[in-house]
N, C-alpha and C positions, 0 to 999 in steps of 0.2 A: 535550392529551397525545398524541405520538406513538403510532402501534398498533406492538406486536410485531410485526419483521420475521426471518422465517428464511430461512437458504437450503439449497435441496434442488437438489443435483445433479441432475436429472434431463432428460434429453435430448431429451424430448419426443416428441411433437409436442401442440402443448396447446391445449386448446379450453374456453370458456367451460361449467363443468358438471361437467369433470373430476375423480375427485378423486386425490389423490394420499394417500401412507402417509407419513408422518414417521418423522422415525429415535427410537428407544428414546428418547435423549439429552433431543431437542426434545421427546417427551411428558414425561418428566420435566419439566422447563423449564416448561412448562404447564401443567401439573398444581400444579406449585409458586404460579405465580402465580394459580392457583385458577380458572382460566378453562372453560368450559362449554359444551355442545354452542350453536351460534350465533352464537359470537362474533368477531367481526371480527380480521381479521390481516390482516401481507402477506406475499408468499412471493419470496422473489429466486429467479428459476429462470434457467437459461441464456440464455435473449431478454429476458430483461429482471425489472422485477417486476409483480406482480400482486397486485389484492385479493383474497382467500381469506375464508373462514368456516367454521370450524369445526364438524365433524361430528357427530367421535367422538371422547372421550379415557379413557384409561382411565392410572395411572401407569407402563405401559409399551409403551404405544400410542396413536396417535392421525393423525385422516385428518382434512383437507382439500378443501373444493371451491372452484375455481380459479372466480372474477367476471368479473373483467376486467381486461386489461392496464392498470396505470397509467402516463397520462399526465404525466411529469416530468422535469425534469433537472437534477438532481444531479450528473451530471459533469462532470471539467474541459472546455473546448472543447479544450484540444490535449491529447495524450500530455505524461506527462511520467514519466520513467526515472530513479528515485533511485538509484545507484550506489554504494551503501553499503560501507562497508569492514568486514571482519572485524577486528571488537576482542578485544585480550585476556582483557577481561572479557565474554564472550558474552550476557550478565544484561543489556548496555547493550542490545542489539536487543527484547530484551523493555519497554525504555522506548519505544524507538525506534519500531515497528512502529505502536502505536495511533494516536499522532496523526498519523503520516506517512499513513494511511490514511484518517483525518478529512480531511487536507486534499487529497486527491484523486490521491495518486498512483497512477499505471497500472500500470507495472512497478516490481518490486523485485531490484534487481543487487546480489547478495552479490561485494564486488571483495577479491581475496587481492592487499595492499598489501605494501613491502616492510617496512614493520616492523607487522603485523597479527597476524605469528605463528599461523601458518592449522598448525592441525591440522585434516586431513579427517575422522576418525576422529570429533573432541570435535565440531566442527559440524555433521555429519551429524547425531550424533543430537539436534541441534536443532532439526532443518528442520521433524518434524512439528508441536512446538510452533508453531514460527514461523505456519504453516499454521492454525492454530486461533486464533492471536494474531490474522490477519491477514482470518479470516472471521469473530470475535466482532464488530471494528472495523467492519467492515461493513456487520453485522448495526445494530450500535448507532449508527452514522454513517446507516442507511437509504441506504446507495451501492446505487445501480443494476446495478453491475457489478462483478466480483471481480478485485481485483489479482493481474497474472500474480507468484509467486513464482521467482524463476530459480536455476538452480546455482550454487555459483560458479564466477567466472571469475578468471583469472589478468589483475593490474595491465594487460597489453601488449593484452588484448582490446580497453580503451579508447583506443587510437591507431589500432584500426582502424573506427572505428565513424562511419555516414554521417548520422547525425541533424542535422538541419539546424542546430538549437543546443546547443552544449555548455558549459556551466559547470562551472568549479572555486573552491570554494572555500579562498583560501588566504592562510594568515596574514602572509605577508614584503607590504608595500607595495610596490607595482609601478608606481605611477604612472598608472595608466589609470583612466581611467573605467570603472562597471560598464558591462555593456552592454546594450544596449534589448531589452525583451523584445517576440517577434514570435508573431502566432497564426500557430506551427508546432509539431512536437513538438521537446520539452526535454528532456535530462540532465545531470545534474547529481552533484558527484561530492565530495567534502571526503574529510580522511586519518582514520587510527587513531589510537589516542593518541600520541602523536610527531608526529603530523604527515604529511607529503607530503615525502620525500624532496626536495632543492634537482632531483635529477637525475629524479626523476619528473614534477616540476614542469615542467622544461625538455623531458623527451618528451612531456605533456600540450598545452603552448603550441604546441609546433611544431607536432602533429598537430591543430592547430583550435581548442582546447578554450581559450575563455576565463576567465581569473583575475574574480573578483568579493569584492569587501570587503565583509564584515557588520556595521562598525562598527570602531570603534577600539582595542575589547578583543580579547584572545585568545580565544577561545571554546574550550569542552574538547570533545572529540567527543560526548560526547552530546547535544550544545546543537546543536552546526550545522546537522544534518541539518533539522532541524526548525524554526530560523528561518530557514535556505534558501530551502524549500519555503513559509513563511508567507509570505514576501517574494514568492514567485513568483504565490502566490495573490493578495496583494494589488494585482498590478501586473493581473494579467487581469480584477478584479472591478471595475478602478477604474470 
């Protein structure tokens, strides 16, 4: 059985011995699971993670001493930049966030598509959700490292973007072959409910970004992001 991993913002500078305070939240959290001064954890801290052992806890406190950096890797070898489109239903990114974070993605690109229907106002006060979506996953996936969460950006930022590989996901048949995936970094990019405008599609291809087919069905957007990225994982683990 996996150990409890938390993660503590903290900036450091960290040495074997250390200890550190945990937030209110995380004693709760441990306190629930009944756990006692001695007990083994790990801590995600900014450099990486580390084995910890429990100090002190009390239900609304509890410290930390920092072992030793763990040896591991659990990340992807390349970058890889999910491009996510704002959906009408906003509820779908709270499906979306957990496993795209299981499977190793770096960054997270909120894209305002042309049929997305981007209110700034209703999205905003998403993001802090998304934020705690996206470090539960984490926490529970045991990832090394915290995916950057970005703003959003407006559709046209994606035809200026120099990442060595680009995919799109999209439904009309084009005739090509998917394309081979290379150890560099990835983004990768599928539409909102409706789809990928025909004329988004055509400023996507020009500006680099290659079409890739997920199979013969239509997929609904909450589906694609996420066999995407399965696919992309299982081509780098081959």
């Amino acid at each position: 059985m996996s150990l409890p991993r938390l993660i503590v913002p903290s900036p450091g500078p960290y040495s074997e011995g250390s200890l550190i305070a945990l937030s209110p939240e995380q004693a709760r959290h441990l306190h629930a699971l009944r756990l006692k001064p001695g007990a083994a954890l790990e801590l995600l801290l900014e450099g990486g993670p580390w084995a910890v052992d429990l100090t002190a806890i009390t239900p609304q406190a509890a410290q930390v001493r920092l072992l030793s950096p763990l040896q591991e890797v659990r990340e992807s070898p390349i970058a890889i930049h999910a491009c996510l489109p704002i959906t009408s239903h906003l509820a779908t990114w709270e499906d979306w966030l957990p496993p795209l974070v299981e499977l190793g993605v770096t960054h997270i690109h909120p894209i305002a598509y042309r049929r997305s229907e981007f209110d700034a106002r209703r999205t905003s006060a998403k993001e802090e959700r998304w934020s705690r979506i996206v470090a539960s996953a984490v926490e529970q996936s045991h990832r090394s490292h915290l995916p950057e969460l970005l703003p959003v950006q407006p559709f046209n930022s994606l035809l200026e973007w120099g990442i060595p590989q680009r995919w799109v996901a999209y439904e009309v048949a084009t005739g090509s072959l998917n394309p081979t995936l290379c150890m560099q970094a990835l983004a990768f990019t599928c539409g909102p409910e409706g789809g990928i405008t025909d004329e988004e599609f055509v400023a996507l291809k020009t500006s680099g970004w290659l079409p890739v087919c997920l199979g013969r069905s239509i997929l609904r957007a909450a589906t694609t992001p996420v066999a995407m990225l399965g696919a992309i994982q299982f081509q780098l683990n081959r």
